[in-house]
C-alpha positions in Angstrom: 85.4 101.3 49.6 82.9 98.3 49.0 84.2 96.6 45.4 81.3 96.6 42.8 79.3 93.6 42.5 81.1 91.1 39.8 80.5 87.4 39.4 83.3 84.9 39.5 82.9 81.3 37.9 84.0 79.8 41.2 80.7 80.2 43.1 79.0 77.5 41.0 76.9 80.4 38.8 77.5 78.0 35.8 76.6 74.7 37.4 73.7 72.1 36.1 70.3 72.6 38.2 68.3 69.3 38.2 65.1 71.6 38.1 66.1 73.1 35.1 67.1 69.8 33.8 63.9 68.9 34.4 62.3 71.2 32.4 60.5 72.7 35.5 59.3 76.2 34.8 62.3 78.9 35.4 61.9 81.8 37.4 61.4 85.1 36.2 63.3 88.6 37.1 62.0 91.7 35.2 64.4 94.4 36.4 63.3 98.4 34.4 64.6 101.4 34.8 63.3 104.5 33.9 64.3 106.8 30.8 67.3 104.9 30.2 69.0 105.4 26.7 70.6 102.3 25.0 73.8 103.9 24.7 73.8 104.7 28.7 75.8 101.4 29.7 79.7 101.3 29.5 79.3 98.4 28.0 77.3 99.7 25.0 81.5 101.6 24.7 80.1 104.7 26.4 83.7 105.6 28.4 81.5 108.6 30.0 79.8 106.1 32.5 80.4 102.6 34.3 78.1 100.3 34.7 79.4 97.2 36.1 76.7 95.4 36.8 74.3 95.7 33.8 77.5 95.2 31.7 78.3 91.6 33.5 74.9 90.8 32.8 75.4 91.8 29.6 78.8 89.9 29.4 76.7 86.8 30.8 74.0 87.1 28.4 72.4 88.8 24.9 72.2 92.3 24.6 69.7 93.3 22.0 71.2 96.8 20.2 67.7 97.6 18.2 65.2 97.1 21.2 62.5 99.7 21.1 59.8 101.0 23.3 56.2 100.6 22.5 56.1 104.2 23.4 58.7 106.5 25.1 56.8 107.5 27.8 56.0 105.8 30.9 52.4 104.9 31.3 51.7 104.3 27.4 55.5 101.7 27.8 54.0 100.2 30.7 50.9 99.4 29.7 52.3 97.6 26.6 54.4 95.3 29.0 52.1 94.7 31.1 49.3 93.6 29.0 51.3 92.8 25.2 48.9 95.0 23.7 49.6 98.7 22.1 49.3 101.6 23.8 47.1 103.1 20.5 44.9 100.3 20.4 45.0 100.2 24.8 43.9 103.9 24.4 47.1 104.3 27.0 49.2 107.0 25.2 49.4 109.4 27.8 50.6 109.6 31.6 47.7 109.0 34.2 45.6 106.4 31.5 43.8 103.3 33.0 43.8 99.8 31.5 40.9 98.9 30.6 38.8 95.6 30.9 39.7 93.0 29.0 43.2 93.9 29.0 43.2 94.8 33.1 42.1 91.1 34.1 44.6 89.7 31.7 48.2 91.7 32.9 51.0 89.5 32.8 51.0 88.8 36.4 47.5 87.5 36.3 48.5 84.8 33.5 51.7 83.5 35.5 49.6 83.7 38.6 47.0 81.3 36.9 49.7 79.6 35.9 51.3 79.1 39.5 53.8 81.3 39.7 54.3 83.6 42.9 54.6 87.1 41.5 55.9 90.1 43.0 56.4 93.7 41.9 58.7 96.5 43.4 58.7 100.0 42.7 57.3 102.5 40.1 54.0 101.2 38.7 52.6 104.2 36.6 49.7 102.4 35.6 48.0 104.8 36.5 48.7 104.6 40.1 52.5 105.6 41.5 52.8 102.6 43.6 50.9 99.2 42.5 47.9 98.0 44.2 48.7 95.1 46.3 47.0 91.5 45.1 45.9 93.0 41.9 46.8 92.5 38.2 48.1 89.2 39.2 50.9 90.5 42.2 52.0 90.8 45.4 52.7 94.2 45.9 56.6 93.8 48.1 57.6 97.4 47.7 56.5 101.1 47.4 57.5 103.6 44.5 60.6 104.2 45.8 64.3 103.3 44.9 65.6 103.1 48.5 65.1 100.2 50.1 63.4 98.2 46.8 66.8 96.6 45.9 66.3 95.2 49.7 63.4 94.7 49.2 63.8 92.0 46.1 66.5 90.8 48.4 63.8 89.5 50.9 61.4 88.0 48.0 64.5 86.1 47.0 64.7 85.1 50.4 61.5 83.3 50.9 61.3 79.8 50.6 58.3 78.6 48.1 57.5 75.4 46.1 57.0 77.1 43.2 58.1 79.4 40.9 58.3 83.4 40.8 58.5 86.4 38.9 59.5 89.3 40.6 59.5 92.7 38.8 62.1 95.5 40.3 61.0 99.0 38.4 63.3 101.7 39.4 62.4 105.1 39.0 66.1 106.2 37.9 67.4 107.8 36.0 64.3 109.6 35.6 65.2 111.9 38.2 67.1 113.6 35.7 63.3 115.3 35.2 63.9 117.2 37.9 67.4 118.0 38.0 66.5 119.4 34.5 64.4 122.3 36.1 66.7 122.5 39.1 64.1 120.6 41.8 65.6 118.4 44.4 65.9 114.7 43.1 63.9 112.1 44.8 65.8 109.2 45.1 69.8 110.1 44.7 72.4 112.8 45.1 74.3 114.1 42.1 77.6 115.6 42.9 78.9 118.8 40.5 81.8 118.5 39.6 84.3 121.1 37.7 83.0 121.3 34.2 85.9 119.6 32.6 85.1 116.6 34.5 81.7 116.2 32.5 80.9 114.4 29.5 81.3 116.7 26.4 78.3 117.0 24.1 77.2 114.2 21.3 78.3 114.2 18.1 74.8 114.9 17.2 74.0 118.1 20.0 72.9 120.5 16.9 69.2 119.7 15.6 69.5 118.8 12.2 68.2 120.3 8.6 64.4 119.4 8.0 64.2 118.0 11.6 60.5 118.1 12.5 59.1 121.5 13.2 56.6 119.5 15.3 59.1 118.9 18.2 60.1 122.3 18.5 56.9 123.5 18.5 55.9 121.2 21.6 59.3 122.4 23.3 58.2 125.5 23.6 55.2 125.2 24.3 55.8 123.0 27.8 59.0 124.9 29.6 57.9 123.0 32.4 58.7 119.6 30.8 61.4 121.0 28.9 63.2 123.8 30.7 66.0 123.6 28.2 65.5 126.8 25.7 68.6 128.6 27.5 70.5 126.0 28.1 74.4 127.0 27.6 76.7 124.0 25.9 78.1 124.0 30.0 74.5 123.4 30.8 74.0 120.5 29.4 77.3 119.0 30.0 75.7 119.5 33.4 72.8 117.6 32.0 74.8 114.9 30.8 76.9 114.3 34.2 73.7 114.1 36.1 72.3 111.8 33.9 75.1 109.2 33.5 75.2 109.7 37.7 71.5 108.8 37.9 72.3 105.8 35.6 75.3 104.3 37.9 73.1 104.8 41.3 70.9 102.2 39.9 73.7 99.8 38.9 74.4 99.8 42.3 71.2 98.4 43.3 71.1 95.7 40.9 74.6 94.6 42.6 72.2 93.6 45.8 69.6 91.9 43.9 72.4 90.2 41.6 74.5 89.0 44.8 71.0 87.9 46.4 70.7 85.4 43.6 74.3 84.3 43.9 73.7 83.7 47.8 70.3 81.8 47.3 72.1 79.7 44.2 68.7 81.0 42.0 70.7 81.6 38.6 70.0 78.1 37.6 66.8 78.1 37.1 66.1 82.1 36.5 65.7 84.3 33.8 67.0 87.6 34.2 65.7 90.7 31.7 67.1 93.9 32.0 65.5 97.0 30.1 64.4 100.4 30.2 60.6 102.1 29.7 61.9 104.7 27.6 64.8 106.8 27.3 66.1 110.2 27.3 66.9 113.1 24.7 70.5 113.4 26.5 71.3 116.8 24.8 70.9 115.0 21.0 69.5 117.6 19.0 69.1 119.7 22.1 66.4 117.6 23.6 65.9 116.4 27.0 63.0 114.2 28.3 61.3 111.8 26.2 58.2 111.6 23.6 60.8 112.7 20.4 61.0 109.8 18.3 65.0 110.1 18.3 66.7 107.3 18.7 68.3 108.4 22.2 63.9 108.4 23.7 63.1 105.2 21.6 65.9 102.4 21.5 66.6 101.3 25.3 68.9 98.7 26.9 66.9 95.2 26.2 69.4 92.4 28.1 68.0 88.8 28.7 70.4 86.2 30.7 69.3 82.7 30.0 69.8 79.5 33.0 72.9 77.6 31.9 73.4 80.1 28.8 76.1 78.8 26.7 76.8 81.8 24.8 77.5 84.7 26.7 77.9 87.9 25.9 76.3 87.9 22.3 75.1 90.9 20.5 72.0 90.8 18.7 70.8 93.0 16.0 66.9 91.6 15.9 64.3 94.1 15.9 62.4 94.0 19.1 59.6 96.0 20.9 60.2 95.5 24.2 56.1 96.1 24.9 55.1 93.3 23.3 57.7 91.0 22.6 58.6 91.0 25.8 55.1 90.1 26.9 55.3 87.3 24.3 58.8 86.1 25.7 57.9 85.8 28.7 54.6 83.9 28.5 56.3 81.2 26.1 59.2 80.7 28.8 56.4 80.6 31.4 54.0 78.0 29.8 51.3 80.3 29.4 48.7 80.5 25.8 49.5 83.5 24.4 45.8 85.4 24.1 45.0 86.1 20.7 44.9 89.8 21.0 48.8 90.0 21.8 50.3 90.6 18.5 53.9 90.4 19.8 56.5 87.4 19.3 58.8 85.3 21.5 62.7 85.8 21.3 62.9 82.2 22.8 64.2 80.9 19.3 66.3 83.9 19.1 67.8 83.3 22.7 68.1 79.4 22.2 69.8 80.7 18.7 67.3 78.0 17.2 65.9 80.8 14.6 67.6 83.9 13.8 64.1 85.4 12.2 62.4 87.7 13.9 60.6 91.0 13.2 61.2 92.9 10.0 59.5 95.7 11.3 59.2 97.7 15.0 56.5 100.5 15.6 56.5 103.0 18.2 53.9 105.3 18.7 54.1 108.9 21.0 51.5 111.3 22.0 54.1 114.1 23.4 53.8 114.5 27.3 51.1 117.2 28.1 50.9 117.9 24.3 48.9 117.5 21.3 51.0 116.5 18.9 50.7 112.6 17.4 53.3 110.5 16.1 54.6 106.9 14.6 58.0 105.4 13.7 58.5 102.6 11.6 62.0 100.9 12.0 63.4 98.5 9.4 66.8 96.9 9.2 68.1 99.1 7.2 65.9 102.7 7.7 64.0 104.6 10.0 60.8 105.8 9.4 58.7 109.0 11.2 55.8 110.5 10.7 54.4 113.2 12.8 50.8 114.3 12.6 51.5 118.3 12.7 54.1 121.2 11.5 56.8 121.1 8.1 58.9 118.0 7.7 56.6 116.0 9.5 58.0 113.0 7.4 61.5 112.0 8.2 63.9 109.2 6.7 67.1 107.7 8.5 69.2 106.0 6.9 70.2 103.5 10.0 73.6 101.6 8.2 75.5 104.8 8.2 73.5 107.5 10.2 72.1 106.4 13.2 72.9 109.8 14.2 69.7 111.4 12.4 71.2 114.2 10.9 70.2 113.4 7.8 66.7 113.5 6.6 66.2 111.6 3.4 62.5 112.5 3.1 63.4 115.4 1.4 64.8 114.0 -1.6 62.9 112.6 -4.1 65.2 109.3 -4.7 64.1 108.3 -1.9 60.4 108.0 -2.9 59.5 104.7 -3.3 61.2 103.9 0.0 59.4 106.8 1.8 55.8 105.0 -0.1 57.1 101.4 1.3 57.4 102.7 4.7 53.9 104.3 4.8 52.2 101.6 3.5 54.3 99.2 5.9 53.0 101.9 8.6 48.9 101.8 7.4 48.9 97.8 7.6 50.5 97.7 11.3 47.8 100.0 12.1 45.3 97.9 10.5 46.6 94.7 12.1 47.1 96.2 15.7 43.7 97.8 15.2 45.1 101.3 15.8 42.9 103.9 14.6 44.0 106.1 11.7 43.5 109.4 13.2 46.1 110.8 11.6 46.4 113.3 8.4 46.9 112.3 5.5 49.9 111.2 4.8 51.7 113.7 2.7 52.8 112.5 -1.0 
């Protein structure tokens, strides 16, 4: 059996580049999965999966534990990312939206293109198209939708020899397979094995759906069996869920092992940055949800991992707020050399990542407009609370208390000691839509 991919000091990882030195620009890796949870990494202390190689990168760089999606759901994620602009504001909050002009001639991978850099992207686009056109929105188009054969794929780009820099993206589709494996379909791009039922994860500490939880999200659950085939789901069921989904997590670790050993063999790590993250992620049997577009923490806060050339400090936690839409964006122009346009509203980690400046964002947004639904909703995150606000149905407003449950069984909207808090947080909620120019088209916010 072939031994997982793990670095070893010996093969000169850590050594000086004279580029770098040099303050040449670095090269760029973007690697995404797919409706990957935060918590769906061994080395986030999950014993019910192993991920070796997202946890060395992790061990070899900062992990970011309060990184958020811009949305959780694919396109409206994406389109943040890929243009540092918000999905409400892009108009991009469902599946199948196009980027519009200005936004479209102005991607990411047009701005480092301008800039010089050779960009390629692999895999999943979603934008709206499946795969991504080839020599538009700034890159070379190296590999189909597909997870088989992309890691190769990456492998080859790395491969080339060039005179200037890159910035490869690698989007893998997994774990969303999990989609299907939810309504019993055959998955697309890996094989999950069944094993006895004792052998699968047991259920979260927080598998009931809490008092005062939305009515909102119910409502939309039933109303789409197709996305969420889950109403008679036994507790065995979605242990089942939960195997497959940890599965679908590790057959994309495996794939970063080739791309990860391609940089090792072309001695790349000395002048690339690597960042690891997720588009959104998954319900995983909390509250008895699967899929995405809840605002629960298990759909919105996602794996956010950035490895530095020559990092010092490895395997540092951070606790900053981040949107990994539009901070990413932001991080990755400033590292690039390329003006931020005036319309992105998001900020660079670099000061955070160079531990410079500790400051970052008080506050993180994420909008959703549930998958094939109707229903509208916002959530503010502070350091110490969690905001939502859902457009439709009773206890549309909830309050998390994120120090001691980061659970979300306990709704604090409900009581009134909590009201000038709740009143902060909507306010704090109608100026981000004001500065992000979001529309308002929302109810009134209930007092």
């Amino acid at each position: 059996m072939k031994r997982p991919f793990i670095f070893l000091a010996a093969t000169g990882l850590f050594s000086s580049a004279a580029a770098y030195a040099q303050k040449q620009l670095p090269n760029i890796i973007y690697i995404f999965t797919d409706q990957q949870t935060a918590t769906a990494l061994s080395c986030a202390g999950n014993t019910d999966i192993n991920t070796p190689n997202m946890d060395h990168l992790a061990l070899e760089g900062i992990r970011f534990i309060n990184a958020y999606c811009a949305a959780p759901l694919s396109t409206p994620s994406r389109s943040a990312m890929m243009t540092g602009v918000t999905p409400g504001a892009l108009g991009t909050l469902q599946n199948g939206a196009i980027l519009k002009s200005p936004y479209s001639e102005n991607t990411i991978g047009t701005l480092l293109k301008e800039k010089g850099y050779d960009c390629g992207y692999a895999g999943k686009w979603h934008l709206p198209e499946s795969d991504i056109p080839d020599g538009k929105y700034g890159f070379k188009k190296i590999y189909e939708h597909n997870d088989y054969g992309l890691a190769e794929a990456c492998v080859a780009f790395l491969s080339e020899k060039r005179d200037k820099p890159f910035f490869l993206v690698a989007s893998f589709d997994n774990p969303h397979n999990i989609c299907e494996y939810a309504r019993g379909q055959n998955l697309f791009y890996a094989t999950v094995e069944e094993p006895p039922i004792g052998d699968c994860p047991n259920l979260p500490a927080n598998f009931a759906v809490a008092p005062f939880d939305a009515e909102a999200i119910r409502t939309e659950q039933a109303a789409n069996t197709q996305i969420y085939p889950v109403a008679n789901f036994s507790a065995d069921d979605w242990r089942r869920y939960r195997n497959a989904y940890y599965r679908l997590v590790e057959t994309v670790d495996k794939e970063l092992g080739k791309i990860f050993s391609a940089l090792d063999k072309q001695k790349l790590w000395n002048n690339t940055i690597v960042i690891f993250s997720s588009d959104h992620g998954d319900g995983n049997a909390a509250h008895k949800w699967n899929q995405k577009s809840a605002l629960y923490e298990e759909t919105t806060n996602i794996p956010f991992i950035v490895r530095l050339p020559e990092q010092n400090k490895r395997g540092i936690i951070k606790d900053q707020l981040v949107n990994n839409g539009i901070d990413f964006f932001a991080t990755v122009c400033d590292y690039a050399g390329v003006a931020l346009p005036a319309y992105c509203l998001g900020k660079s980690l670099r000061n955070v990542l160079e531990e410079k400046n500790q400051d970052f964002n008080d506050v993180v947004v994420t909008e959703t407009l549930f998958d094939e639904g109707t229903t509208k909703g916002w959530m503010v995150r502070t350091k110490d609370y969690k905001y939502i606000l859902y457009d439709k149905g009773l206890y549309r407003e909830q309050l998390y208390d994120m120090r001691t449950d980061r659970l979300e069984m306990v709704n604090l909207a409900v009581e009134k000691k909590y009201k000038n808090i709740l009143e902060e947080r909507r306010r704090l909620l109608n100026s981000w839509h004001e500065k992000n120019n979001v529309p308002k088209d929302r109810r009134a916010t209930p007092r």
